[in-house]
C-alpha distance (Angstrom), angle and dihedral (degrees) to the residues before:
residue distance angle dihedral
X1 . . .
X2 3.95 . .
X3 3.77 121.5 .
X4 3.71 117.2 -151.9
X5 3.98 96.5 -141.9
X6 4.01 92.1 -170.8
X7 3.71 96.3 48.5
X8 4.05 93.5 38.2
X9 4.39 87.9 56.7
X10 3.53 88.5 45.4
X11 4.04 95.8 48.1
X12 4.43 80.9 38.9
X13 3.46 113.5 59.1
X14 3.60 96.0 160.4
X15 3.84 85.3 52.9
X16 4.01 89.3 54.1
X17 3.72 97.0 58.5
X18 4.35 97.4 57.9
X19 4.36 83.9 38.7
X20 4.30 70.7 61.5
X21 3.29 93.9 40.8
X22 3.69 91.0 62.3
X23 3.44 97.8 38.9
X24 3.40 96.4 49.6
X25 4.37 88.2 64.6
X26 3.74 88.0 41.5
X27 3.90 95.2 58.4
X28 4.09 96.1 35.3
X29 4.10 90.7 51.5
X30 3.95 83.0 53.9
X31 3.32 102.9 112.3
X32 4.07 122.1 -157.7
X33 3.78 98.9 -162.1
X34 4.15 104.4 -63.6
X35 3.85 95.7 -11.5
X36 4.06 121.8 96.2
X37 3.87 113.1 174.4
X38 3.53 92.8 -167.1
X39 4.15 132.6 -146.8
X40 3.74 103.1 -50.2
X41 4.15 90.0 62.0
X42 4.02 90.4 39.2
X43 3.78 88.8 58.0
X44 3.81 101.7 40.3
X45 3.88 81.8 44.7
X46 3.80 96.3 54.7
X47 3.75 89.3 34.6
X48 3.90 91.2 59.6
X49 3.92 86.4 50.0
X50 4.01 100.1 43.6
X51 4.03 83.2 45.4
X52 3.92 99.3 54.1
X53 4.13 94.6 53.7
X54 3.74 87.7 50.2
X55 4.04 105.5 -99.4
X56 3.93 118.7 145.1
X57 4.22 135.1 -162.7
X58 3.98 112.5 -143.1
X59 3.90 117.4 -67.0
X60 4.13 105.9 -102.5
X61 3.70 91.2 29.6
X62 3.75 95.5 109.2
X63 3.75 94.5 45.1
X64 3.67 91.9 48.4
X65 3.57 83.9 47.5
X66 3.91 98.1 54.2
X67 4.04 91.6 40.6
X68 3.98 83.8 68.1
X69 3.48 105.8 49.0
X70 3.77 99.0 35.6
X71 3.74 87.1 53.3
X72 3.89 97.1 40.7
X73 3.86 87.2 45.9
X74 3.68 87.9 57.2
X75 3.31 100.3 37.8
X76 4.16 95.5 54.5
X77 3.54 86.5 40.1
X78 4.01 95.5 53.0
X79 3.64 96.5 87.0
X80 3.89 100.5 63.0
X81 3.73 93.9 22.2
X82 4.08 89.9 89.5
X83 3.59 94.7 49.7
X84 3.86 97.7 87.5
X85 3.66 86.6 104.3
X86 3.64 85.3 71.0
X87 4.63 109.3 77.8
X88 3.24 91.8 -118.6
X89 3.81 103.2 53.3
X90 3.91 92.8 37.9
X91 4.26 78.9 60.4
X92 3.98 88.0 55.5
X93 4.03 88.8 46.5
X94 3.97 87.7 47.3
X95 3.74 101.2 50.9
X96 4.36 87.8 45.1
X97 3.94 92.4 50.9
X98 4.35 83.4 47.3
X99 3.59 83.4 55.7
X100 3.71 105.8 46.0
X101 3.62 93.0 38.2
X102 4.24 95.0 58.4
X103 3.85 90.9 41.4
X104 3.76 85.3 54.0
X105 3.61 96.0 46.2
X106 3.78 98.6 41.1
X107 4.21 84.3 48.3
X108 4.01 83.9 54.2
X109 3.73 93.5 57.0
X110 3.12 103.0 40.4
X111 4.19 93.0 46.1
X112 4.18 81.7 54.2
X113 3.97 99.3 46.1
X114 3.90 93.9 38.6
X115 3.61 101.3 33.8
X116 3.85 103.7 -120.0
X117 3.79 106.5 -179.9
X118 3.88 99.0 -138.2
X119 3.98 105.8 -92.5
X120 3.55 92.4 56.7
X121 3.89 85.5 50.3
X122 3.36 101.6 52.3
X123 4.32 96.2 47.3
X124 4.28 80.7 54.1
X125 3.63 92.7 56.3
X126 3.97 88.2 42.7
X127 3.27 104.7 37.9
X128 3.54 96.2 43.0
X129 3.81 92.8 54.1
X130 4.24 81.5 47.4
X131 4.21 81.7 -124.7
X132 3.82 108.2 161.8
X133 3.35 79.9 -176.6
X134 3.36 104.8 59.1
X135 3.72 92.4 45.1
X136 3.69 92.4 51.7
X137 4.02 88.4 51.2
X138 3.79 89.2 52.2
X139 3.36 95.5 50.0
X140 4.21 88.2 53.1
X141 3.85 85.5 41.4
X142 3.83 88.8 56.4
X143 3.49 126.2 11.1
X144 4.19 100.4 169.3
X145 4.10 81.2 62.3
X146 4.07 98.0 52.4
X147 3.71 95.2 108.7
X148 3.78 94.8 59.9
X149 3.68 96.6 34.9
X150 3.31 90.9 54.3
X151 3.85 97.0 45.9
X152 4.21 90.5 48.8
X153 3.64 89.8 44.4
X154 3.53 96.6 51.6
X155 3.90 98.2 45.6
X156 3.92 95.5 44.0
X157 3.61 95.2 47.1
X158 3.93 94.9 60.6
X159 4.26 73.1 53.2
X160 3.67 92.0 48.6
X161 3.83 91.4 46.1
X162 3.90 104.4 48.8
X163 3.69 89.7 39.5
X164 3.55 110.1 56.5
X165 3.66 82.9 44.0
X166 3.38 99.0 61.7
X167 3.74 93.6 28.9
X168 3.86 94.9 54.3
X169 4.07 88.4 43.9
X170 4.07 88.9 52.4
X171 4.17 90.3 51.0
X172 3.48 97.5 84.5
X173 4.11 91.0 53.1
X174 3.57 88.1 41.9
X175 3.76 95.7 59.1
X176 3.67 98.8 24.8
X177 3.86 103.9 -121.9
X178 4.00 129.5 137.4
X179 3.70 103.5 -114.5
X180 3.81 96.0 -163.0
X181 3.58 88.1 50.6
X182 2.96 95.5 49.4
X183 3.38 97.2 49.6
X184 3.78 91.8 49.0
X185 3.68 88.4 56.9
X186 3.97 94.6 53.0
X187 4.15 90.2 49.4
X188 3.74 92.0 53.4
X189 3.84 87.6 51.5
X190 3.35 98.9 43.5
X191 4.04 94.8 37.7
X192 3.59 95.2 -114.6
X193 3.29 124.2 173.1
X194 3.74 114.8 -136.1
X195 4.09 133.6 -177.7
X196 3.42 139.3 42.2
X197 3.69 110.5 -19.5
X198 4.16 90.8 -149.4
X199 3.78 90.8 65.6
X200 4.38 89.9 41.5
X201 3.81 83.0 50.3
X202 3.53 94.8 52.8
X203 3.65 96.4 45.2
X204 3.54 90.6 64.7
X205 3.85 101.2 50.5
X206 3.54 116.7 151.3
X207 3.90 121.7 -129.2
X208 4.12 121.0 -175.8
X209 3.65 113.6 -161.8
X210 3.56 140.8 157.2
X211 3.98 130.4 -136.0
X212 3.79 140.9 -176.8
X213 3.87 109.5 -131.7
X214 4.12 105.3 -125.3
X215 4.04 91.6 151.1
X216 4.07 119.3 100.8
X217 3.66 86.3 -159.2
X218 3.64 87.8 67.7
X219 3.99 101.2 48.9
X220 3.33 118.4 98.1
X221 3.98 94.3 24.9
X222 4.03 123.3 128.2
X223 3.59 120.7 -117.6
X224 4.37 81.3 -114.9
X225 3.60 93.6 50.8
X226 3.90 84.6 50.6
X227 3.78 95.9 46.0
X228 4.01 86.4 46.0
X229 3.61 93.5 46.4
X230 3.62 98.2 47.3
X231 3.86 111.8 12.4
X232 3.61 99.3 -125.7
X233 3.70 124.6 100.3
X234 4.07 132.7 -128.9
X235 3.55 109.3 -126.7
X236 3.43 108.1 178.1
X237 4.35 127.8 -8.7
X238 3.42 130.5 -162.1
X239 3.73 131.2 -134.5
X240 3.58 141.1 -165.4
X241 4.03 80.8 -31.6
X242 3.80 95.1 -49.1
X243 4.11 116.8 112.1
X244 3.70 114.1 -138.5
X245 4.13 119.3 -148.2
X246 3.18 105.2 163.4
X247 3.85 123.1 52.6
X248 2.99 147.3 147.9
X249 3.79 127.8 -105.8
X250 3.39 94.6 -121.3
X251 3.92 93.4 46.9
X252 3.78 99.0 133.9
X253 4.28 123.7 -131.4
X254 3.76 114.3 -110.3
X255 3.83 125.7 -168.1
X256 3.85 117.2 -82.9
X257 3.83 91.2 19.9
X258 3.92 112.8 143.4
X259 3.53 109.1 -141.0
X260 3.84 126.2 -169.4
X261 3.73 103.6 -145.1
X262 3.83 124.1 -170.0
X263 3.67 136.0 -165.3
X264 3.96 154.2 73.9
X265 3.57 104.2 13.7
X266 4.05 82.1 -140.8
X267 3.79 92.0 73.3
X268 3.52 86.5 62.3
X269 3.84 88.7 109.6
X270 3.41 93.0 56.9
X271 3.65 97.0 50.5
X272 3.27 87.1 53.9
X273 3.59 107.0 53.5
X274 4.22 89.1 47.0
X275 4.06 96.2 51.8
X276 3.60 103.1 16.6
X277 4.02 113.0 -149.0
X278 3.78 123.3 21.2
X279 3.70 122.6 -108.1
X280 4.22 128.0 -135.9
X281 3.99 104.4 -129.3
X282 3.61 111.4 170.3
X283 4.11 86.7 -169.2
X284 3.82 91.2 51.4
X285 3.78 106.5 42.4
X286 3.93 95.2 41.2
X287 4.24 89.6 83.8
X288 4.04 105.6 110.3
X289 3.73 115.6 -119.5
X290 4.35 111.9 -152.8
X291 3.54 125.8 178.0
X292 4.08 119.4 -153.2
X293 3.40 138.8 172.1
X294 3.94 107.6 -124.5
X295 4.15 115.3 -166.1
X296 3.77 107.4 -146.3
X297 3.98 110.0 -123.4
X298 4.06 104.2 141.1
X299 3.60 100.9 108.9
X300 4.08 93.4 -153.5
X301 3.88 79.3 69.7
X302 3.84 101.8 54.9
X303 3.74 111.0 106.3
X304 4.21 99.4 18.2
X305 3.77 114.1 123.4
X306 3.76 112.1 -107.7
X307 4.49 77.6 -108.1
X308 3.77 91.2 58.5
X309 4.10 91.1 61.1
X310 3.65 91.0 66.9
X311 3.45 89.6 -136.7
X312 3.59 97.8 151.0
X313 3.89 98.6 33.3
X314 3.76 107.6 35.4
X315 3.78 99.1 28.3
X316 4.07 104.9 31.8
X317 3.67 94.0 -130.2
X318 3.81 143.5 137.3
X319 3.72 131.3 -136.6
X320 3.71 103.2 -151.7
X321 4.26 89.3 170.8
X322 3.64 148.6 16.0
X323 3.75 127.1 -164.9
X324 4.17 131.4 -172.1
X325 3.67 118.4 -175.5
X326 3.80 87.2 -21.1
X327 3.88 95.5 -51.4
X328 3.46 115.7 120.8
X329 3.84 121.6 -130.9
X330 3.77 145.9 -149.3
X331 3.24 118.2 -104.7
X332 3.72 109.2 -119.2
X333 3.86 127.7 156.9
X334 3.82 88.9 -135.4
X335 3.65 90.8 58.5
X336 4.05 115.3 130.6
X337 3.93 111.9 -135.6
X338 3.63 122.3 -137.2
X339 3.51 144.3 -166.9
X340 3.88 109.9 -81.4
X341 3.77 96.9 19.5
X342 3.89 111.4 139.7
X343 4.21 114.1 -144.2
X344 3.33 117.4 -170.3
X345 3.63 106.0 -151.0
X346 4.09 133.9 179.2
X347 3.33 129.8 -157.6
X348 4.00 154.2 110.3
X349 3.83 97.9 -32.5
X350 4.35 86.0 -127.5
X351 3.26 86.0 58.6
X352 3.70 104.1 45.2
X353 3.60 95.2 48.0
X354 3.79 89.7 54.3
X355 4.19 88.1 49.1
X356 3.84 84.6 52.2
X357 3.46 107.0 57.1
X358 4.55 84.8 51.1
X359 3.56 95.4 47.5
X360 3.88 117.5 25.9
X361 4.03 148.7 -55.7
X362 3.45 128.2 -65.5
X363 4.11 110.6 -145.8
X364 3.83 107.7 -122.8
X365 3.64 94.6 -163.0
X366 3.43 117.5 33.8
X367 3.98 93.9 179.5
X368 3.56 96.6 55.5
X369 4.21 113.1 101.6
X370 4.08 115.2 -169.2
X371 3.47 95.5 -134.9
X372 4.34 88.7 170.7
X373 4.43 79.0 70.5
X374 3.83 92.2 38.3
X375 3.54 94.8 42.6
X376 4.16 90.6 50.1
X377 3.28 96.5 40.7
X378 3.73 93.4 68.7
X379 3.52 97.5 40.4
X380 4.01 87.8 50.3
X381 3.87 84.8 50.0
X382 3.43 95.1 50.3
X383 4.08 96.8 41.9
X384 4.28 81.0 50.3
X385 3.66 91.7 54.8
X386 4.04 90.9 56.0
X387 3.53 92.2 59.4
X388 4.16 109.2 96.4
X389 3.88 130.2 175.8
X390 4.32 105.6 -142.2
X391 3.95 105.2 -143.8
X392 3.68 112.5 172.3
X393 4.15 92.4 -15.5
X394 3.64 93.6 -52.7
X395 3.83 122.2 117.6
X396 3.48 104.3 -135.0
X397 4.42 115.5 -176.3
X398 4.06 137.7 123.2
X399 4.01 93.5 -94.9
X400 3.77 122.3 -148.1
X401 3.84 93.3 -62.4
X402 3.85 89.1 54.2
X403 3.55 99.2 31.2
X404 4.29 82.6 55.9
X405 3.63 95.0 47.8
X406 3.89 86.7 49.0
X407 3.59 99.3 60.1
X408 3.18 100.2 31.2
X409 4.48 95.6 59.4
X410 3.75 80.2 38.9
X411 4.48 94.4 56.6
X412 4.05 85.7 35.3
X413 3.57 93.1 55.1
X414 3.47 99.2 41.2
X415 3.93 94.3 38.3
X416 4.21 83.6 65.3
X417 3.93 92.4 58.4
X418 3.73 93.7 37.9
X419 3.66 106.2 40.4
X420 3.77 90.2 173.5
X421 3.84 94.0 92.9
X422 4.17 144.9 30.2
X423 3.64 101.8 39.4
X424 3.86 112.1 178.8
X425 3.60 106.7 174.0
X426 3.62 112.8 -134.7
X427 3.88 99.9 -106.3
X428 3.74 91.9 46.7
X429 4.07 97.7 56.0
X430 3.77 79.9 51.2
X431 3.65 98.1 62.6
X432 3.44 83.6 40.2
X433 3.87 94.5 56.4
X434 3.58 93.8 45.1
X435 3.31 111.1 39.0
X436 3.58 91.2 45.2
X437 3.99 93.2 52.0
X438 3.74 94.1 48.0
X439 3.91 89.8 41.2
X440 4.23 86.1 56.6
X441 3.55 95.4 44.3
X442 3.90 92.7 47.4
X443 3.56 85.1 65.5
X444 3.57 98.9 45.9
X445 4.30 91.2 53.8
X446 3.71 86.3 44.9
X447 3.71 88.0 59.3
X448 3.44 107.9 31.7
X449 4.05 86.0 50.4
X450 3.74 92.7 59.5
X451 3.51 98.5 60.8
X452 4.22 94.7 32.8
X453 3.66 100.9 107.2
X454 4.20 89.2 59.0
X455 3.88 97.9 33.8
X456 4.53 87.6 46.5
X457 3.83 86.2 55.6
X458 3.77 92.0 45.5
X459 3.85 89.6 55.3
X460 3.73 132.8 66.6
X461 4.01 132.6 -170.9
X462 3.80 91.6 -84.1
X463 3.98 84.1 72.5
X464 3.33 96.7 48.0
X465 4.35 90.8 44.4
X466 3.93 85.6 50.2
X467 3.80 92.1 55.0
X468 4.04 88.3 50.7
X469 3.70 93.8 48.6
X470 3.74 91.4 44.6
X471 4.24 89.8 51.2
X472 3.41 95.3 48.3
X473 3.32 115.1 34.4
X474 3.98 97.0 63.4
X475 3.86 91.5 55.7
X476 3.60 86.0 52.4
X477 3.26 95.7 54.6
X478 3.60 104.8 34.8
X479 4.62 84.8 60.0
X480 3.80 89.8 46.4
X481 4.03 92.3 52.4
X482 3.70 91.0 36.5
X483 3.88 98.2 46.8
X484 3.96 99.7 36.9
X485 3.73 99.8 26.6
X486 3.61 113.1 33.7
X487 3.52 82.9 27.1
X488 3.64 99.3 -134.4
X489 4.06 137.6 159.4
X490 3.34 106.8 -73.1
X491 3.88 96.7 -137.2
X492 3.87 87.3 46.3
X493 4.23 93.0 49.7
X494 4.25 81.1 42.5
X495 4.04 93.0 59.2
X496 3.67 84.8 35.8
X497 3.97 91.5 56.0
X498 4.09 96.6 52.5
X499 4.64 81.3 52.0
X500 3.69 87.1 57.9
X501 3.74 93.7 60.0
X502 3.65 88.1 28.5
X503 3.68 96.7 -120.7
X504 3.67 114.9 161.4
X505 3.71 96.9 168.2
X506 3.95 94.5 57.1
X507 4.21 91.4 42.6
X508 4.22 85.0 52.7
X509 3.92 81.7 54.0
X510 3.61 97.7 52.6
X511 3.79 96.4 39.2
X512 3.78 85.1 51.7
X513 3.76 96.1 59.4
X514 3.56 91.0 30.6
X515 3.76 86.3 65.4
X516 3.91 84.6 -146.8
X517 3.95 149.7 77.7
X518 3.42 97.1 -119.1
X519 3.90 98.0 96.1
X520 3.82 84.0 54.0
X521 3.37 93.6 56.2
X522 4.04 89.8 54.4
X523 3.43 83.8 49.1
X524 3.72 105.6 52.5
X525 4.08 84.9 49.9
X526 4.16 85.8 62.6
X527 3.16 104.6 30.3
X528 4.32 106.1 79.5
X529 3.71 83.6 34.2
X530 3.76 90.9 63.2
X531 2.99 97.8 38.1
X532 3.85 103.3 69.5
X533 3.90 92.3 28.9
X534 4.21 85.5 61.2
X535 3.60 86.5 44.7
X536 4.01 91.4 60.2
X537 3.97 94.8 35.0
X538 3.74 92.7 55.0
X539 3.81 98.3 45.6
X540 4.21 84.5 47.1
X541 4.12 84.0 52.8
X542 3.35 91.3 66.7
X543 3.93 96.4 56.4
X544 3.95 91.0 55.5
């Protein structure tokens, strides 16, 4: 039996967009010596292709797409989004606006010298900034002009892309700093936690043993003094037959005690050396040991050192990791906590359940997605978006793309002081950033690439200059402002400069020879920002 492949993709639309899907991985993984553009230029690359010989993905697709990853962009971002009021994040807020604003202005110029009519205008300023965003809000914005907002947006943001990758991997030549340094430097003052996370892990194994205390020089010491002396904790003793649970710090050790001492299994040596061999007490070592991850949301907690939680002295317990935003950090008694941060804490499971209900929630399924707050946050997005204010005849409202991005920083934000509701585990408002991005921008190539042979004839170099002038110059400016203004770490203000054009690709590239998370950090602080203020500048484009 023969199978006509052409005629079967063009009869199978829904088949078209996964052959896409595929080819969109194959193309980004292509690597032309160092540089990688990733997914989101493989698909808009083999969407441009499948479009120009006539082959189409399902109608609705791209929208369904875009609803996704606006909303899971939002939603992940919600969180941190409301911190601006704090210096730091109204920095991050700053350096996006510098961005948005000069790629809007340089668009302007160039639309006025060159005569853009306004579609093709508006896909240069998105596309150039590689916003899906802002070509999605264009497209609501203007409708009539989707075929050549599409077709700009799709040829500037391959510019966008391979620029600000190789633009934001030349800075650190350009202004002569050490970028690992650097980011070395930042992680130390930001207690980040850098390496490989195997070898971190291991360094904080847990060992529970139990010991009979023979030594004078232990007799007469507190249970602190102990803890200080050797960094493991006493969590229960036994004497003269009778187990003790509950002591005091300041309970003192007495000869023959049998202590059940917990902590890093590299002060095993030490242990050693003070009791000598181990002893087998069925009453000692029968306490459970559990390990959870607890997400701080009690706001009588925000702002007290890790020390001040008396995790270690009033609750017998061991932090073995921290995370913010995904970044892990040292572990350092002086450490502020914030909303959001996720400890990872082991101890006696009494104890741990107490510590949980002062500091935060522990998830109980981690699995589970609430697809009933998902689910209504789009639809609330979307309903939001319909809503316009007429001034002077002209419809003025957020649209879908900021009606999505409303909702979903609203549900994010409120999801991390009411933990009760709107779990998306991590993995799952991945797929649903990805898929839904490359989903959109499949769309977009398979439009722009059916009407590429007129719009390439209607466009000369000075279009495709313009849309490298546009990409670049923003990042520029946004490192120079952050780095001698602001006065900022330059590989923080770097990974901060590829979120203000909202180019993943180029801040994986920096991280990369960064050897770090630091630039991601930068980038994270951008990123939502720019996001919704690309949204708004595009959809303005189009009334120039």
């Amino acid at each position: 039996m023969a199978i006509d492949i052409i005629q079967l993709l063009k009869d199978s639309p829904e088949l078209v967009s996964f052959v896409l899907l595929g080819l969109a991985y194959f193309i980004g993984n292509i690597r032309l010596g160092s540089l990688e553009l990733g997914a989101p230029p493989g698909i808009l690359i083999a969407g441009l292709i499948f479009g120009y010989f006539g082959f189409n993905v399902d109608e609705g697709l791209d929208t369904i797409g875009l609803f996704f990853f606006l909303y899971a962009v939002a939603f992940q971002a919600g969180p941190a989004f409301f911190s601006v009021v704090l210096p730091e994040g109204a920095k991050y807020v700053g350096l996006a606006a510098i961005a948005t604003g000069i790629g809007f202005l340089l668009t302007y110029i160039f639309a006025q010298v060159f005569g853009f009519e306004a579609g093709i205008a508006a896909g240069l300023l998105a596309g150039s900034l590689t916003s899906p965003a802002g070509v999605a809000a264009a497209l609501e914005a203007a409708p009539q002009m989707s075929q050549s907002i599409s077709i700009s947006s799709a040829l500037t943001f391959l510019i966008g892309d391979i620029s600000a990758i190789l633009l934001a991997r030349s800075i650190p030549n350009l202004f002569r700093f050490d970028l690992v340094a650097e980011s070395r430097k930042a992680a130390e003052e930001k207690n980040v936690t850098e390496g490989d996370q195997d070898r971190l892990d291991d360094d904080w194994s847990l060992t529970l043993r139990a010991y009979q205390v023979n030594n004078p020089s232990l007799i007469g010491k507190t249970m602190t003094e102990f803890h200080n002396f050797t960094q493991c904790l006493v969590l229960r003793y036994k004497r003269k037959n009778d187990v003790y649970t509950d002591f005091s710090p300041e309970t003192t050790i007495e000869l023959g005690d049998r202590l059940l001492i917990w902590g890093p299994i590299a002060q095993q040596d030490i242990l050693d050396q003070l009791f000598g061999a181990e002893v087998a007490d069925a009453d000692l070592l029968k306490l459970k040991i559990i390990t959870q991850d607890i997400t701080i949301n009690k706001e009588r907690v925000f702002g007290q050192t890790l020390e001040s939680l008396g995790i270690h002295d009033k609750y017998a317990c061991h932090i073995t990791r921290i995370s913010r935003s995904g970044i892990n950090l040292q572990i350092n008694p002086e450490l502020a906590i914030s909303r959001g941060d996720v400890l990872t804490i082991s101890g006696p499971e009494k104890n741990l359940e107490q510590l949980t209900k002062e500091i935060g929630y522990v998830e109980r399924d981690f699995n589970a997605t609430d697809l009933v707050t998902f689910a209504g946050g789009i639809v609330g997005g979307f309903l939001l978006g319909k809503i316009n204010i007429i001034i002077n005849g002209i419809k003025i409202g957020l649209g879908s793309a900021g009606g999505l991005l409303f909702v979903g920083i609203l549900l994010g934000y409120l999801r991390s002081i009411h933990p009760t509701f709107g779990r998306v585990p991590p993995a799952t408002l991945w797929i649903f950033k990805e898929l839904g991005l490359l989903f959109f921008l499949a769309g977009v190539g398979i439009k722009a690439g059916q009407g590429f042979s007129e719009a390439i004839s209607a466009l000369d170099i000075s279009f495709f200059l313009c849309s490298l002038v546009i990409a670049t110059t923003p990042v520029l400016a946004v490192f120079i402002y952050g780095v001698y203004v602001l006065k900022m770490n330059p590989a923080l203000v770097l990974g901060a400069s590829t979120g203000a054009v909202t180019a993943t690709p180029a801040m994986a590239a920096v991280s990369a020879e960064a050897r770090s998370s630091i630039p991601t950090i930068g980038y994270a602080g951008t990123y939502a920002f720019a996001t919704v203020l690309q949204a708004i500048a595009a959809s303005v484009m189009t009334l120039i």
